[in-house]
ZAVOFI-892144 format. One line per field, with one value per residue: residue number from 1; residue in three letters; y negated, x, z of N, C-alpha, C, CB in turn. Coordinates in Angstrom, 2 decimals, decimal comma. Each point is the difference from the previous one (the first is absolute). Glycine has a CB too. Example, Ala and Ser with C-alpha at 12.3 -4.5 7.8 and 13.67 -1.06 7.14 Angstrom:
BEGIN
seti	1 | 2
figu	ALA | SER
n.y	5,69 | -2,22
n.x	13,19 | 1,54
n.z	7,80 | -1,97
ca.y	-1,19 | -1,19
ca.x	-0,89 | 0,82
ca.z	0,00 | 0,06
c.y	-1,20 | -1,09
c.x	0,90 | -0,77
c.z	0,00 | 0,73
cb.y	1,17 | 0,63
cb.x	-1,89 | 1,18
cb.z	1,25 | -2,15
END
This chain:
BEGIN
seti	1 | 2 | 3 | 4 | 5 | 6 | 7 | 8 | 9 | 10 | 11 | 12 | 13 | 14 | 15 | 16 | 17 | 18 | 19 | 20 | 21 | 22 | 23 | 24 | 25 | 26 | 27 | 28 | 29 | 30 | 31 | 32 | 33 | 34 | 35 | 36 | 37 | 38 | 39 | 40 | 41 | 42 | 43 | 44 | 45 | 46 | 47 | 48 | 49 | 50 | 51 | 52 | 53 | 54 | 55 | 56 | 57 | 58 | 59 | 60 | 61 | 62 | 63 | 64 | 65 | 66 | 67 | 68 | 69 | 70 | 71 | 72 | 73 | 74 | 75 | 76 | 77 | 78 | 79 | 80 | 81 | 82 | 83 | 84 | 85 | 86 | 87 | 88 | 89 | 90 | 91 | 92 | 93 | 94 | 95 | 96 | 97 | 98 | 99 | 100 | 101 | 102 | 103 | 104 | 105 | 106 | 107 | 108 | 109 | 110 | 111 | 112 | 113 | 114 | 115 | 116 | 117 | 118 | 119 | 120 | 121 | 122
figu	UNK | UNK | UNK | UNK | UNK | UNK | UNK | UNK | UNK | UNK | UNK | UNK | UNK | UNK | UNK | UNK | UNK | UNK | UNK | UNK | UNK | UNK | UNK | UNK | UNK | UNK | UNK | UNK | UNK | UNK | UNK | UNK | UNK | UNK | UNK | UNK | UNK | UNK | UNK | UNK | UNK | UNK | UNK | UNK | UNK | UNK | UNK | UNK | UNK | UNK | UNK | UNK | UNK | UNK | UNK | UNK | UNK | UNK | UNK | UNK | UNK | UNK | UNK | UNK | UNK | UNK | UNK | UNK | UNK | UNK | UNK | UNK | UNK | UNK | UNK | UNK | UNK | UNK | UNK | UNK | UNK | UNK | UNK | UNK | UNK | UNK | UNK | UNK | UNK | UNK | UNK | UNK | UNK | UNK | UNK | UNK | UNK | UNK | UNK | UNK | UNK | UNK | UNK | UNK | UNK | UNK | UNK | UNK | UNK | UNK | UNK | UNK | UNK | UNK | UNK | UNK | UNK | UNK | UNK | UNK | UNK | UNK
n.y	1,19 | -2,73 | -2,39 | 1,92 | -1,68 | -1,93 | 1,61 | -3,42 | -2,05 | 0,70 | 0,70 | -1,95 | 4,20 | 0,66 | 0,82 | -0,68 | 3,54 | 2,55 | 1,50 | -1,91 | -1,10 | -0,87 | -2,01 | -2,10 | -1,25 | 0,58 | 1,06 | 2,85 | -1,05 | -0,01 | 1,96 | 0,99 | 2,93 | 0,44 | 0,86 | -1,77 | 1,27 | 0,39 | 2,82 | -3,19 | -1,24 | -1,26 | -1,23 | -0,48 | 2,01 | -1,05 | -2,32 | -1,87 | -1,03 | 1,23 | 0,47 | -3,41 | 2,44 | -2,73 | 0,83 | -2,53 | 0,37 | 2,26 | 1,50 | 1,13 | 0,40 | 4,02 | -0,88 | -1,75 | 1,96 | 3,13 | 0,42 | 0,29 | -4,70 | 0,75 | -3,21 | -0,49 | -2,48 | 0,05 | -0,69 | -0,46 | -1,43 | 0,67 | -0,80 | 0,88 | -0,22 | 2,93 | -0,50 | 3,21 | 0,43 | -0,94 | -2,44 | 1,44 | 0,98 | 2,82 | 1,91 | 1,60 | -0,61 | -2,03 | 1,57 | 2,10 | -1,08 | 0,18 | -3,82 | -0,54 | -1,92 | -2,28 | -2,14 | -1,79 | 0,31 | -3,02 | 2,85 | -0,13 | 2,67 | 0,56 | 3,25 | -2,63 | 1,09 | -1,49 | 4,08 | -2,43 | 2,41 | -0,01 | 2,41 | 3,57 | -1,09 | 2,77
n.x	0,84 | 1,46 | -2,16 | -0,68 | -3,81 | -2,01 | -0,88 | -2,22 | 2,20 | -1,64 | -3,35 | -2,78 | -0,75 | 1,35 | -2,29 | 2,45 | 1,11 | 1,14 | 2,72 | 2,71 | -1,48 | 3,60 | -2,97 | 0,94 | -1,33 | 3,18 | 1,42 | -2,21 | -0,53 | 3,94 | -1,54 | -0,97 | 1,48 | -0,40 | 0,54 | 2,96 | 1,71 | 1,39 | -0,80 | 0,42 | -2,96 | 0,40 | -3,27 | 0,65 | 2,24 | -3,01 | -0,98 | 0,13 | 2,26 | 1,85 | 1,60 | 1,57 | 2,62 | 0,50 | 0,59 | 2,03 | -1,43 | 3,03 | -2,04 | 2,06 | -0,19 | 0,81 | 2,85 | 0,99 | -1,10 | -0,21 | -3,31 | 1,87 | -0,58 | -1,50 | -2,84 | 1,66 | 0,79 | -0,41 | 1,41 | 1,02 | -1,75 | -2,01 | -1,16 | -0,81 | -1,19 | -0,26 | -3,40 | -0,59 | -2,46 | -1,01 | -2,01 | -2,36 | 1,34 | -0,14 | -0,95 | 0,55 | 2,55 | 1,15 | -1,27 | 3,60 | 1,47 | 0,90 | -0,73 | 3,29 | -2,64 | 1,84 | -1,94 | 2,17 | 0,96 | -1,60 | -3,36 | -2,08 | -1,90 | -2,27 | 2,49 | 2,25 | -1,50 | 3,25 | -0,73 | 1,60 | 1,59 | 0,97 | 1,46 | -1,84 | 2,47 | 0,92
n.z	0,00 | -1,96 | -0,07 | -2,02 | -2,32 | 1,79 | -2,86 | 1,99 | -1,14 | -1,93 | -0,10 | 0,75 | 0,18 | 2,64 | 1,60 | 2,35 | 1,22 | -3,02 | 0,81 | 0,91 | 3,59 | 2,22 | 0,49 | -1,78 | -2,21 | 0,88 | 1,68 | 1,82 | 2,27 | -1,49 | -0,56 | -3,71 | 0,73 | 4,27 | -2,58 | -1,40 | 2,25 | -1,96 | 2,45 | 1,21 | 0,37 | -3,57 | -0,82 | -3,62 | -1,45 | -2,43 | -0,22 | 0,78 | -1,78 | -2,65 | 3,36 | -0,75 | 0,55 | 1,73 | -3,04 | -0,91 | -2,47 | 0,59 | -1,37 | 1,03 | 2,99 | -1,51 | -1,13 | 3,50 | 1,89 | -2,73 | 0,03 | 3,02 | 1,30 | 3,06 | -1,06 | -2,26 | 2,11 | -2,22 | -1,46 | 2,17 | -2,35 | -2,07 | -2,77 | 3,11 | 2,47 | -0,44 | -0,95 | 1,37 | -1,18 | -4,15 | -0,68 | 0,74 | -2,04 | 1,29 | -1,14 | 2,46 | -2,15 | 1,10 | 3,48 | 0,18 | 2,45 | -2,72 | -1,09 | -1,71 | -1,93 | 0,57 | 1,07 | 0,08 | 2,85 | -0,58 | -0,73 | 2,03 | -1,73 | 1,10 | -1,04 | 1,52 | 2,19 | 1,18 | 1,04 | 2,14 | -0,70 | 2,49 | -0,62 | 1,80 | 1,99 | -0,93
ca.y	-1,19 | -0,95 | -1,52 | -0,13 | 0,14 | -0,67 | -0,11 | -0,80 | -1,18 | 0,05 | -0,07 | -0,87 | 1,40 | 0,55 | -0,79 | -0,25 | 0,42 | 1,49 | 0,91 | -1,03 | -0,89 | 0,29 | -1,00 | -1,33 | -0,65 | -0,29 | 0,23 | 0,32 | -0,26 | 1,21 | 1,12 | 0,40 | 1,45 | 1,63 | 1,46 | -0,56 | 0,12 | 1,35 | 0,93 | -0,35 | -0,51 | -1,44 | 0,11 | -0,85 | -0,23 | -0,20 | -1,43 | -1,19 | -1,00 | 0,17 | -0,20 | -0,29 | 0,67 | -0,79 | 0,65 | 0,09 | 1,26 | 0,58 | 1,42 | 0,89 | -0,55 | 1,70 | 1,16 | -0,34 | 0,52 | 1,01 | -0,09 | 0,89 | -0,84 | 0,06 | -1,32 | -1,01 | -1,59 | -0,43 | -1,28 | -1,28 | -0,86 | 0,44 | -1,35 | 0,99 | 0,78 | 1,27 | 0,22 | 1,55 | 1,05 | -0,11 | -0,72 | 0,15 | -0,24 | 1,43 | 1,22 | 0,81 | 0,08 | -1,35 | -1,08 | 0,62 | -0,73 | 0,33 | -1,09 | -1,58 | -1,08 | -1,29 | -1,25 | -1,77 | 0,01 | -1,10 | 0,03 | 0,73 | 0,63 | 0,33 | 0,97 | 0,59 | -0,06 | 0,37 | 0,25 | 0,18 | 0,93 | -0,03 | 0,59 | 0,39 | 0,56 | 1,21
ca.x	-0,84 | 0,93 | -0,47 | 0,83 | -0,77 | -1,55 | -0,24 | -0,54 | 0,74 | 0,36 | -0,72 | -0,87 | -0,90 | 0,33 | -0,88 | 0,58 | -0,30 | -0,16 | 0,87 | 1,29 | -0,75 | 0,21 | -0,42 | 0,90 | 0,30 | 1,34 | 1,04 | -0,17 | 0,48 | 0,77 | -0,46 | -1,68 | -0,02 | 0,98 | 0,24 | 1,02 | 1,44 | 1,64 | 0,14 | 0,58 | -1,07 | 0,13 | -1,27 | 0,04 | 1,79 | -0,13 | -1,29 | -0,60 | 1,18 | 1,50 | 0,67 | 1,12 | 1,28 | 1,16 | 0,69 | 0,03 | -1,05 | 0,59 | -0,30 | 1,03 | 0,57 | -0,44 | 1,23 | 1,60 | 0,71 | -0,73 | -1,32 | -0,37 | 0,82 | -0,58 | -0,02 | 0,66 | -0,44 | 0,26 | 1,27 | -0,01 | -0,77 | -1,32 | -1,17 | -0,88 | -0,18 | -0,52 | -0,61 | -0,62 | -1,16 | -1,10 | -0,99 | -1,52 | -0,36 | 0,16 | -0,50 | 0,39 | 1,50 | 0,90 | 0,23 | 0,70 | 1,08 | 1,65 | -0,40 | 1,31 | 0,38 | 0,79 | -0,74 | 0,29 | -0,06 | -0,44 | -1,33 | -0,75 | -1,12 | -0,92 | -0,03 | 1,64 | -0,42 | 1,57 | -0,41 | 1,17 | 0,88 | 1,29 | 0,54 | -0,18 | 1,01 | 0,42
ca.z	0,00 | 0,05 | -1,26 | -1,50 | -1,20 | 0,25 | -1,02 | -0,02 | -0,69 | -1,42 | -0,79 | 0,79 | 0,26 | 1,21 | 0,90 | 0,98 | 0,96 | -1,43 | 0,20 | -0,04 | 0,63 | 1,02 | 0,92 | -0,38 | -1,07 | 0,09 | 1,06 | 1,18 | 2,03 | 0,51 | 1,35 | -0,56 | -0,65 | 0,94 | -0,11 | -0,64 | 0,84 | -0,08 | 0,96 | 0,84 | 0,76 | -0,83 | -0,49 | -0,97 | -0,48 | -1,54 | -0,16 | 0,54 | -0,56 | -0,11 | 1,25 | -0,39 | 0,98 | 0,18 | -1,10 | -1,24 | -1,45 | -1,21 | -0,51 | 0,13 | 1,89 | 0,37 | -0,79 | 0,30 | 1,55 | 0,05 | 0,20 | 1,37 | 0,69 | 1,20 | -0,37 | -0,82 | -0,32 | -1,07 | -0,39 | 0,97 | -0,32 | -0,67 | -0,69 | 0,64 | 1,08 | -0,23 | 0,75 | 0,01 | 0,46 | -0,25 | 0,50 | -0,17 | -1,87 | -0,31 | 0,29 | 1,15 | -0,55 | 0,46 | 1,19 | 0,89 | 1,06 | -0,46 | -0,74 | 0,52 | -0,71 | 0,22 | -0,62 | 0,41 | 0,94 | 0,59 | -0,46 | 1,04 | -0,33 | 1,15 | 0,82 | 0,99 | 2,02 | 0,57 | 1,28 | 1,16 | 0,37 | 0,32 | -0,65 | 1,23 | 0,82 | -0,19
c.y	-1,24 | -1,07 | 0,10 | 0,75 | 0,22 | -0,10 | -1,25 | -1,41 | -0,12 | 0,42 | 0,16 | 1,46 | 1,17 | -0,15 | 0,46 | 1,01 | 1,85 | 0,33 | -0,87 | -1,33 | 0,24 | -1,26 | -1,72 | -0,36 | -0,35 | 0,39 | 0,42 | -0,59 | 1,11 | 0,65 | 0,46 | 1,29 | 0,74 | 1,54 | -0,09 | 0,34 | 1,24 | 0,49 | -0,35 | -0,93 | -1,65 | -0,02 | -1,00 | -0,44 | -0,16 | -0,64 | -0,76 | -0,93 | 0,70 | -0,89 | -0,52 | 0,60 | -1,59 | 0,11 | -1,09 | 0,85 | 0,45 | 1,24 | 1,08 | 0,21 | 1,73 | 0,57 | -0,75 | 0,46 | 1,56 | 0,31 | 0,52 | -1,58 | -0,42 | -1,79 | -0,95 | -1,57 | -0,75 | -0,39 | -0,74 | -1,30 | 0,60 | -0,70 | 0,05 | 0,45 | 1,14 | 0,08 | 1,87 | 0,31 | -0,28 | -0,98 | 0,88 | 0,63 | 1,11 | 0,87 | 1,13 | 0,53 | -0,94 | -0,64 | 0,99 | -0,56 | -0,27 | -1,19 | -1,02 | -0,62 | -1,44 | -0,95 | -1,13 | -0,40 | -1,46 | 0,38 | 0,73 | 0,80 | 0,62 | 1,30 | 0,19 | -0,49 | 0,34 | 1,04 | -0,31 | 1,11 | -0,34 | 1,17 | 1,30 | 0,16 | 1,43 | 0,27
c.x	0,87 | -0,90 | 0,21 | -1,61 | -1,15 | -0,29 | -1,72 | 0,28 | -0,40 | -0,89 | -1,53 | -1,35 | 0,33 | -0,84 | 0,66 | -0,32 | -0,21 | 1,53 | 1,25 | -0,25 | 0,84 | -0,84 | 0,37 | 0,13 | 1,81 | 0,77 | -0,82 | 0,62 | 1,30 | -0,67 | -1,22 | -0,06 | 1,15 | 0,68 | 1,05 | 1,19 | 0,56 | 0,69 | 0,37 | -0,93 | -0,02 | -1,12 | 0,35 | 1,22 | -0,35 | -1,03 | -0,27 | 1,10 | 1,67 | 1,08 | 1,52 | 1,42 | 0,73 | 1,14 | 0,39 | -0,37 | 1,21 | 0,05 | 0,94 | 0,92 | -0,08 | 1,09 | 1,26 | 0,73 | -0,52 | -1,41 | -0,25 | 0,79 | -1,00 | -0,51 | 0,84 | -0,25 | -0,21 | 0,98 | 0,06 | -0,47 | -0,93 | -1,28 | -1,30 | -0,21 | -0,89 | -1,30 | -0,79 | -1,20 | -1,71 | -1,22 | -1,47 | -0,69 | 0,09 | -0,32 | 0,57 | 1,34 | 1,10 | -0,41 | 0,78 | 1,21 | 1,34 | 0,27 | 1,36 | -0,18 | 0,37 | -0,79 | 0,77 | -0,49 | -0,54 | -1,82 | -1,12 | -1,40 | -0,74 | -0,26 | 1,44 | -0,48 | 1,94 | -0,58 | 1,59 | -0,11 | 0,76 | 0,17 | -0,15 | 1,58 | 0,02 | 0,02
c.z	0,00 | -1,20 | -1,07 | -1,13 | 0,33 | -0,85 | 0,02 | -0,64 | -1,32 | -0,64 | 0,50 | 0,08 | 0,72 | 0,86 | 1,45 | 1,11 | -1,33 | -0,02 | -0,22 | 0,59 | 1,41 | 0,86 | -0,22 | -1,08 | 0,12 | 0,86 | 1,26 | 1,39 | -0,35 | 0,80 | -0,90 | -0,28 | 1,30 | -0,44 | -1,03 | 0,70 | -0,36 | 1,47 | 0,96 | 0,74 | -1,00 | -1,24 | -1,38 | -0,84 | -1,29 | 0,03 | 0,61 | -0,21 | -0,41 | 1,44 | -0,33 | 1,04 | 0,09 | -1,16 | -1,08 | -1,41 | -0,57 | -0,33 | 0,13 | 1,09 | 0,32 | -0,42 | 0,55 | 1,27 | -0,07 | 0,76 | 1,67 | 1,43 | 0,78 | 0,12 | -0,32 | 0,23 | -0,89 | -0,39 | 0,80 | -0,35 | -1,47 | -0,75 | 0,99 | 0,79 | -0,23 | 0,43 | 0,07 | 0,19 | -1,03 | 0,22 | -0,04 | -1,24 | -0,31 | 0,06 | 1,05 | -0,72 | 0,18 | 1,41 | 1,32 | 1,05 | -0,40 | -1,43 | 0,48 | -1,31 | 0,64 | -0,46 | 0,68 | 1,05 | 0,92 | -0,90 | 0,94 | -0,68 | 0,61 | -0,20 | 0,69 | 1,38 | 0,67 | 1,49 | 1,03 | 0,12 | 0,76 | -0,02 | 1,34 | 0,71 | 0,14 | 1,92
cb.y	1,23 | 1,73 | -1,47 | 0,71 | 0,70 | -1,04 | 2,90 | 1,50 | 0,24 | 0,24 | 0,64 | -3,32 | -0,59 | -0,20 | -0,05 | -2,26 | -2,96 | -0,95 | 2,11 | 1,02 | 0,05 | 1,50 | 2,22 | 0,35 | -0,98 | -1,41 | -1,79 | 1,65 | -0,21 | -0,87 | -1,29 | -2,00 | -0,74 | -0,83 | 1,04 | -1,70 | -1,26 | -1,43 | 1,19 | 0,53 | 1,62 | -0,16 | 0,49 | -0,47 | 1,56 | 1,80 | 0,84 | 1,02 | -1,92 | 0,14 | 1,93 | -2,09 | 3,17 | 0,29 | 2,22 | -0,95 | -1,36 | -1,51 | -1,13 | -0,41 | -3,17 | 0,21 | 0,84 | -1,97 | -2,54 | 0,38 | 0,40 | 3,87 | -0,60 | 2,49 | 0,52 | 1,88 | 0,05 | -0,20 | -0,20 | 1,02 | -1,89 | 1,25 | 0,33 | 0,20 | -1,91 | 0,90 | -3,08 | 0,47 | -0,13 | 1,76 | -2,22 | -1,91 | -2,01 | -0,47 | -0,65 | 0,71 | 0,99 | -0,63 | -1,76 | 1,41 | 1,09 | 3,33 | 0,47 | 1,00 | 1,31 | 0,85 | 1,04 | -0,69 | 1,98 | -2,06 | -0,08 | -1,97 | -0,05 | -2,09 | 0,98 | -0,50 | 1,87 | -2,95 | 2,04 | -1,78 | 0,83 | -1,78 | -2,03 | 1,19 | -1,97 | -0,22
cb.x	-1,82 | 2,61 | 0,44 | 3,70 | 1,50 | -0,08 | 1,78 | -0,46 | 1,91 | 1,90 | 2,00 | 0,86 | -0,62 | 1,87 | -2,43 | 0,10 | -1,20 | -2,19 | -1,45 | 0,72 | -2,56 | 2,30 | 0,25 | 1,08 | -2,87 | -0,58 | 1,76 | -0,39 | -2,99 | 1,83 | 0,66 | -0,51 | -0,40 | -1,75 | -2,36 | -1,35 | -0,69 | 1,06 | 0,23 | 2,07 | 0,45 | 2,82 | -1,64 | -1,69 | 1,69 | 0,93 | -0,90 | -1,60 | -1,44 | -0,73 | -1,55 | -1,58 | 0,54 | -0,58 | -1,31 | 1,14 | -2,50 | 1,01 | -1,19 | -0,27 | -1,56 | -2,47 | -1,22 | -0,55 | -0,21 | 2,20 | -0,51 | 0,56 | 1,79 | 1,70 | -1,27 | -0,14 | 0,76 | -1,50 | -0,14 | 1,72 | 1,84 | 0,75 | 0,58 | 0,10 | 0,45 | 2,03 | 0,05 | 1,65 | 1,41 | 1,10 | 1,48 | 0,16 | 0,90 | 0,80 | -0,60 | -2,53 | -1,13 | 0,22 | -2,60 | -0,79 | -1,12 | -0,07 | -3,07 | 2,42 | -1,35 | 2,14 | -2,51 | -0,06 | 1,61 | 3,00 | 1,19 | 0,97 | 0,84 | -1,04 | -1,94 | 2,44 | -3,65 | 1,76 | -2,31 | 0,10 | -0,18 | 0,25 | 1,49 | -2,48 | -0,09 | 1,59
cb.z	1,21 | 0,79 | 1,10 | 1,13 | -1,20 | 1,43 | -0,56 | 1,55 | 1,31 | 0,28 | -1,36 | -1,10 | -1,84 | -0,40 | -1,66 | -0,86 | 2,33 | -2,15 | -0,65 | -2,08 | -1,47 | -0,76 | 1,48 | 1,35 | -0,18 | -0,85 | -0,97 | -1,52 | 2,20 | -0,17 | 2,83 | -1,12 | -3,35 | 1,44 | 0,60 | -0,86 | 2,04 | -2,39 | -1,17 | -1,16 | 3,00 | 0,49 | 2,56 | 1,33 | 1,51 | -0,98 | -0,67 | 1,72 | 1,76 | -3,17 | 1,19 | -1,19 | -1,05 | 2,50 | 0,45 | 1,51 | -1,12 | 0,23 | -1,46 | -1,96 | 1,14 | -0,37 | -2,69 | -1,21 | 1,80 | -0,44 | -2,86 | -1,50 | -1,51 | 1,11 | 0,94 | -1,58 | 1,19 | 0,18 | -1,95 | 0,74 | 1,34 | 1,63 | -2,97 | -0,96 | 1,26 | 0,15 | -0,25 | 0,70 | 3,10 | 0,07 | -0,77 | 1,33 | -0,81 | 0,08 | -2,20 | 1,25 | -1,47 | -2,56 | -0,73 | -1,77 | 1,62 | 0,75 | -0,05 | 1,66 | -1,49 | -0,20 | -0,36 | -1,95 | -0,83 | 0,45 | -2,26 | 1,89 | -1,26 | 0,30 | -1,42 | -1,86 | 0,10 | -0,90 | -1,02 | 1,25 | -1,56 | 1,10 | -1,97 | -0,77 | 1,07 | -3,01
END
């Protein structure tokens, strides 16, 4: 379960609450799809918005440090900040966590968002 391809937005013969209907036209409450969480208890890692990192973007950042590299930081600089997991706009195929693409970082849009983190202690 998760925010992603409200087919209400986009097409005005849909009816609200019928099939590809989560309730929301756009961006959700956190917390709206429980049954969504992941094993750890963390919620809304795909859809409802794209998630900006701290990262720097560069496509080819996987083949340099290799794909198995225990969280990569990135480049150190960059045109591009990273973002992850997908928006609203999306179908259940592209609104996933593992999701990365890059954008501009002085731009903004209403399916980007950000979550706080810190880093756990061991």
């Amino acid at each position: 379960n998760g925010n992603f391809n409200d087919e209400t937005l986009r097409d005005s013969y849909v009816v609200p609450g019928g099939a590809n209907c989560d309730g929301f036209p756009q961006t959700s409450p956190v917390g709206s799809f429980p049954n969504g969480g992941s094993p750890y208890g963390a919620l809304d890692m795909a859809g409802n918005v794209w998630e900006w990192l701290a990262d720097w973007y560069d496509a080819n950042y996987y083949a340099t440090v290799g794909e198995n590299a225990r969280n990569p930081q990135g480049p150190t600089s960059g045109q591009y900040r990273v973002l992850r997991g997908g928006a609203w706009i999306y179908d259940n195929d592209d609104a996933r966590s593992a999701n990365r693409d890059g954008f501009d970082p002085s731009r903004s849009n209403d399916d980007f968002g950000f979550r706080c983190a810190m880093s756990a202690t061991p």
